[in-house]
C-alpha positions as CSV (number, residue, x, y, z in Angstrom):
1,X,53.6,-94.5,54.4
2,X,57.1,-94.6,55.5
3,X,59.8,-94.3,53.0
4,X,60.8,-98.0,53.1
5,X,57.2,-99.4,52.1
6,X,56.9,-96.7,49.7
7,X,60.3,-97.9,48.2
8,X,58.9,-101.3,48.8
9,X,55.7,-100.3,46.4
10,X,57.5,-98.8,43.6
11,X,60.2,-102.1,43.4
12,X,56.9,-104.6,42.8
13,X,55.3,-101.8,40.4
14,X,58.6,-101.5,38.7
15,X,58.7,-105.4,38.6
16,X,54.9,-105.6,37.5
17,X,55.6,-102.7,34.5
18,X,58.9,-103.7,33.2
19,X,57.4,-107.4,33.4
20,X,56.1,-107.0,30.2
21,X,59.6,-106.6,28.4
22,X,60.3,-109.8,30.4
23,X,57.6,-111.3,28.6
24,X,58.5,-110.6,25.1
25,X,62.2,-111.6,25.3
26,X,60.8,-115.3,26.8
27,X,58.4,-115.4,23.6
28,X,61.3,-115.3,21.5
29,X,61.9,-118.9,22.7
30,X,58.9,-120.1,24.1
31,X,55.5,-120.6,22.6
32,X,53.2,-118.7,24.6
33,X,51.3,-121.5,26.6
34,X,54.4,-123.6,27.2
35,X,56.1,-120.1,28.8
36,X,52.5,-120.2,30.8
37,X,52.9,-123.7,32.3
38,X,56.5,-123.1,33.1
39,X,55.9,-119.6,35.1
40,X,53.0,-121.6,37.2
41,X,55.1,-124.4,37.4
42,X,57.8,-122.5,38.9
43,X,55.3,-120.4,41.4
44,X,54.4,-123.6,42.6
45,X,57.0,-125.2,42.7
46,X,59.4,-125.9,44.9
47,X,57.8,-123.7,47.2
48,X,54.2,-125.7,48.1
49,X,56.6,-128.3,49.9
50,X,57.5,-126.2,53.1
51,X,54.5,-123.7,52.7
52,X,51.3,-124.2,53.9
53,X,47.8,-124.7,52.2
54,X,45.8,-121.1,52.8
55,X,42.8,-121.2,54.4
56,X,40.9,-121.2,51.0
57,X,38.6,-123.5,49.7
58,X,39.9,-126.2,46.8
59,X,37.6,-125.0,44.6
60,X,38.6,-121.2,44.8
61,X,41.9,-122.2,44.7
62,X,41.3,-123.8,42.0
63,X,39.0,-121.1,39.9
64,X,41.6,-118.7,40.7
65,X,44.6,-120.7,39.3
66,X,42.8,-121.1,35.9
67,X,41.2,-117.8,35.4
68,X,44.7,-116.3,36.2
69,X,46.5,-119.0,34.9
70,X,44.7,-119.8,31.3
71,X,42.7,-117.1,31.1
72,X,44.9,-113.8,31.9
73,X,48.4,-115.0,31.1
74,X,47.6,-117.7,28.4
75,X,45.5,-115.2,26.2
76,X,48.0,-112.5,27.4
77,X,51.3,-114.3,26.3
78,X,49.2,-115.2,23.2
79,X,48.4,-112.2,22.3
80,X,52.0,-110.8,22.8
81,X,53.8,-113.3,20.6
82,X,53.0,-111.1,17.6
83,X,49.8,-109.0,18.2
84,X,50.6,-106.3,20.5
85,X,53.6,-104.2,21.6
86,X,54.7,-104.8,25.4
87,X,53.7,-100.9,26.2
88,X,50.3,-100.8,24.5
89,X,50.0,-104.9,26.4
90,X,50.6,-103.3,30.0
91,X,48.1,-100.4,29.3
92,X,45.5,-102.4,28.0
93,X,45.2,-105.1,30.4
94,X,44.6,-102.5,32.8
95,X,41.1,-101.8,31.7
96,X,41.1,-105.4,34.5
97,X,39.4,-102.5,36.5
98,X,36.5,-101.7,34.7
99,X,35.8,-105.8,33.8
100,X,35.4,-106.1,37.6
101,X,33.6,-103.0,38.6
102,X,31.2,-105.1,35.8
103,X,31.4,-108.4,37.2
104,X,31.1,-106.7,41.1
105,X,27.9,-105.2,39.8
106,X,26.7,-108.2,38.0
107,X,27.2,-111.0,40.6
108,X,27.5,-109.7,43.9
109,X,24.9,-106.8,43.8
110,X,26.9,-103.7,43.9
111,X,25.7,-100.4,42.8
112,X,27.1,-98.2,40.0
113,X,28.7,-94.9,41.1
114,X,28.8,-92.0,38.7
115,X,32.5,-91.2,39.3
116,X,32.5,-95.1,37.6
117,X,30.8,-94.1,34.8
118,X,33.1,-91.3,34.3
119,X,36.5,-93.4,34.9
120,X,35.0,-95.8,32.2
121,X,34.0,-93.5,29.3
122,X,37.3,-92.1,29.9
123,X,39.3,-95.6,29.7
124,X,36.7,-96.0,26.6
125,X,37.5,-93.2,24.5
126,X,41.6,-94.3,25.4
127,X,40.8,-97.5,23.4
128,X,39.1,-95.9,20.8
129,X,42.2,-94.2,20.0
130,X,44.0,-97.7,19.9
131,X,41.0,-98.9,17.6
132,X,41.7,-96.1,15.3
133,X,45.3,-96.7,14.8
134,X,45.7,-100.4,14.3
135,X,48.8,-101.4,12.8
136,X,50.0,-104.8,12.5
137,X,53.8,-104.4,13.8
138,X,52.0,-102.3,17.1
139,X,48.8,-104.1,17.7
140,X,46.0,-106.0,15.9
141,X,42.3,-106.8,16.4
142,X,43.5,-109.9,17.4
143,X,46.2,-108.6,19.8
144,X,43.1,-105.7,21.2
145,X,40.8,-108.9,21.9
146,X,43.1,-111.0,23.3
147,X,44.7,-108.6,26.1
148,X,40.7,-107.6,26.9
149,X,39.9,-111.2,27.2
150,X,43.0,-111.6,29.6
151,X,41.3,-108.5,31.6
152,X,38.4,-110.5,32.0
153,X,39.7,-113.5,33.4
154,X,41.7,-111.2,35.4
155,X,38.6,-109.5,36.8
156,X,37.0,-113.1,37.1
157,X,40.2,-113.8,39.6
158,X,39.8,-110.5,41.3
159,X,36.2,-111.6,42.5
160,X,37.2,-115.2,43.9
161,X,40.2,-113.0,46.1
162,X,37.2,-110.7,47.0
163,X,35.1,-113.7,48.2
164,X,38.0,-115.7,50.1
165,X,38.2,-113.1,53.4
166,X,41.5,-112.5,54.9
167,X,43.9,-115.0,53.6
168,X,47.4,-115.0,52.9
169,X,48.4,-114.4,49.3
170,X,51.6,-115.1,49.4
171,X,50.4,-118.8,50.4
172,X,47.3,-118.5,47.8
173,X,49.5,-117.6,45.0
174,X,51.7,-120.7,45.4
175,X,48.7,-123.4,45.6
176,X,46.5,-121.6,43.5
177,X,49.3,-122.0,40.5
178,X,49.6,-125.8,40.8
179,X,45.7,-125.5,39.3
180,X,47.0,-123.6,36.4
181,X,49.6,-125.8,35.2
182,X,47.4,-129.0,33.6
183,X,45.0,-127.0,31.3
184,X,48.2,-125.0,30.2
185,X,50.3,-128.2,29.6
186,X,46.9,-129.8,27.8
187,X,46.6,-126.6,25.8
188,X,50.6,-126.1,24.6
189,X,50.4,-130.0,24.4
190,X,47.6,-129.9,21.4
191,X,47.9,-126.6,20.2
192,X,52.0,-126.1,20.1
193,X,52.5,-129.9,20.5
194,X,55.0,-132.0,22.0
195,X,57.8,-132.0,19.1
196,X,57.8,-128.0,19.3
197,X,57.6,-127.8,23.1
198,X,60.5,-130.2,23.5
199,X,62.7,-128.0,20.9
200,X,61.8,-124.8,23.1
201,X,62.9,-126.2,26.4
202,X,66.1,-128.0,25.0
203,X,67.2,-124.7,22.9
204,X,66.0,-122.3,25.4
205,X,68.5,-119.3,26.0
206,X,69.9,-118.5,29.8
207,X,67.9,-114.9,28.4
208,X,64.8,-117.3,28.3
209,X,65.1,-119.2,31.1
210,X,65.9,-115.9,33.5
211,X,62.4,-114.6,31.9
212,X,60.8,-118.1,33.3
213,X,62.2,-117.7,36.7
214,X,61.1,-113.9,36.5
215,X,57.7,-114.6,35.9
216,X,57.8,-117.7,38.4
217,X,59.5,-115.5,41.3
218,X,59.7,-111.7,40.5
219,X,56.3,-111.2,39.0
220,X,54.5,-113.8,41.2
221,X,56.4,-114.5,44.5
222,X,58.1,-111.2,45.2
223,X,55.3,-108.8,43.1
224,X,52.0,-110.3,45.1
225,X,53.5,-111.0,48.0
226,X,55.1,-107.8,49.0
227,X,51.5,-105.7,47.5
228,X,49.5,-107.8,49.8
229,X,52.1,-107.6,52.7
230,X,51.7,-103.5,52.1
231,X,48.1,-103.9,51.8
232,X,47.9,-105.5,55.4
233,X,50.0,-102.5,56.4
234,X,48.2,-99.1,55.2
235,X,44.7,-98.1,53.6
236,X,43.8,-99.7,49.9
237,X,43.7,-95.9,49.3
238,X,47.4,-94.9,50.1
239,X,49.0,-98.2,48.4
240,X,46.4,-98.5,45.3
241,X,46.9,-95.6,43.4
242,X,50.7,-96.3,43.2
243,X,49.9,-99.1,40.8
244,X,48.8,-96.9,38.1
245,X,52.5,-96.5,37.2
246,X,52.6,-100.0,36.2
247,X,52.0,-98.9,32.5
248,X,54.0,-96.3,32.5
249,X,57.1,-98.5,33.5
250,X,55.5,-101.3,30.9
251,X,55.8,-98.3,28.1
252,X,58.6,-96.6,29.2
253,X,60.7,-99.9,29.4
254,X,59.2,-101.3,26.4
255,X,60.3,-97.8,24.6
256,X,64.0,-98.2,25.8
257,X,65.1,-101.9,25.7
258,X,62.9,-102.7,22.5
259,X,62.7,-99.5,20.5
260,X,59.4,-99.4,20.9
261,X,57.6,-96.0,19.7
262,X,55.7,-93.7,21.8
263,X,53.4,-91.3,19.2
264,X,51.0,-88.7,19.8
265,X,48.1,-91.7,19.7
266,X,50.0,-94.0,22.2
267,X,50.2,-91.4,24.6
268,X,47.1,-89.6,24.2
269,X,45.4,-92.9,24.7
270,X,47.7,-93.9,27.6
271,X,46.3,-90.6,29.1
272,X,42.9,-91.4,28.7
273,X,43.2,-94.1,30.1
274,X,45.0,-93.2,33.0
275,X,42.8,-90.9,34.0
276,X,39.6,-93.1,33.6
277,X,41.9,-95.5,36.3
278,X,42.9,-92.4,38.5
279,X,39.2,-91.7,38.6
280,X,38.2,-94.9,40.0
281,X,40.8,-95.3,42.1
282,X,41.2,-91.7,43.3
283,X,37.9,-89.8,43.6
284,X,36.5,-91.7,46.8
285,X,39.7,-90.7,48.3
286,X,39.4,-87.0,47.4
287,X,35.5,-87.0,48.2
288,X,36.4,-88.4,51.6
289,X,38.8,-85.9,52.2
290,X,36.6,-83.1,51.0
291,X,33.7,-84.2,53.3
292,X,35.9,-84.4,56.3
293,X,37.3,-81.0,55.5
């Protein structure tokens, strides 16, 4: 990979792991499904006006916005408003990987691989150590299930991509999040209701508002469309692996602009799993090599 792409790659994995510091600071004056509708508004908008419709079914453009939309960032921003740190948040979510190896193997007939098991005891044993150290100013139950019920749905989006064929993302991820706005305004609109929602837009800090536009353009825009632009470019196998740093920038970051701490658990379990990821992601590489060797 030339040095530009590979610049290119760390930039949106930067984006994508510091994201989740983002996050926090537009909870502070958002509730979490009104922050949801207004990222998807603004990944939708103003841009579907001069870009075109991707050649993608309605409907998968429409299960993708939702399961991304409601299901992985609503629970997500839900679950960080008070139940999880940002670090342990971007670590977690990760386990995305495992949720659709499971859904891959489930729906559309693919065969478990032993490596698999391996990468997915090891991820398991990571959140064990979580499970073992709840504490309600890191994480919670509540925070744990909600950030592995945003993996799902994010695995759930991950197989609509896998069934669309080549397609540009860019171009999906700007229709796709006009589907995700409705159930998010419907949900903030009876959960949070209208008398709260109005007070967070109208007292909303430039802070908050820079986090809206960062989901909306940095995290979105910039972060899919540049991954999938690489993608086009070299193997899955070169650009891939380079996304396992996205929870070491989310902890890292988290660690230095919100004090966040980093004990012998946290990391231990961030090893874990990291390697149950760097399994999965890495071992068909290496066993490729080693054959052609």
């Amino acid at each position: 990979m030339p040095i530009n792409h590979l610049l290119l790659a760390l930039a949106v994995v930067f984006v994508w792991g510091t994201n989740f510091v983002v996050i926090r600071w537009g909870l502070d004056g958002l509730p979490p499904f009104l922050f949801a509708t207004l990222r998807f508004t603004f990944s939708a908008l103003p841009w579907l006006l001069f870009i075109p419709r991707p050649t993608a079914p309605w409907r998968k453009l429409a299960a993708f916005g939702v399961l991304l939309g409601v299901g992985q960032f609503g629970l997500l921003f839900l679950a960080m408003r008070s139940s999880i740190s940002p670090g342990l948040a971007s670590l977690v979510v990760q386990v995305q990987v495992f949720f659709t190896i499971g859904l891959s193997l489930l729906l559309m007939g693919e065969r478990v691989r032993g490596f698999q098991i391996v990468g997915l005891l090891l991820a398991l044993a990571g959140l064990g150590v979580i499970a073992l150290n709840l504490d309600a100013a890191v994480v919670t139950w509540l925070g744990l299930g909600l950030v592995l019920s945003a993996a799902f749905f994010w695995a759930g989006a991950n197989l609509v991509v896998k069934s669309l064929g080549p397609v540009n993302m860019l171009h999906f991820m700007v229709w796709s999040s006009v589907f995700a706005v409705p159930p998010l305004l419907a949900i903030s609109w009876f959960i949070e209701g209208p008398a709260l929602m109005q007070s967070a837009v109208t007292n909303a800090t430039p802070l908050v508002w820079a986090s809206v536009l960062w989901q909306a353009l940095g995290n979105t825009l910039f972060g899919y469309g540049v991954w999938n632009w690489l993608l086009a470019r070299h193997p899955a196998a070169t650009v891939a692996p380079l996304a396992l740093l996205v929870p070491v920038f989310g902890m890292g970051a988290s660690a230095l602009s919100l004090g966040e701490s980093l004990p012998g658990w946290k990391l231990g379990a961030a090893a874990l799993v990291l390697s149950g990821l760097a399994v999965i992601i890495l071992w068909p590489r290496l066993r490729a090599r080693l054959g052609t060797a």
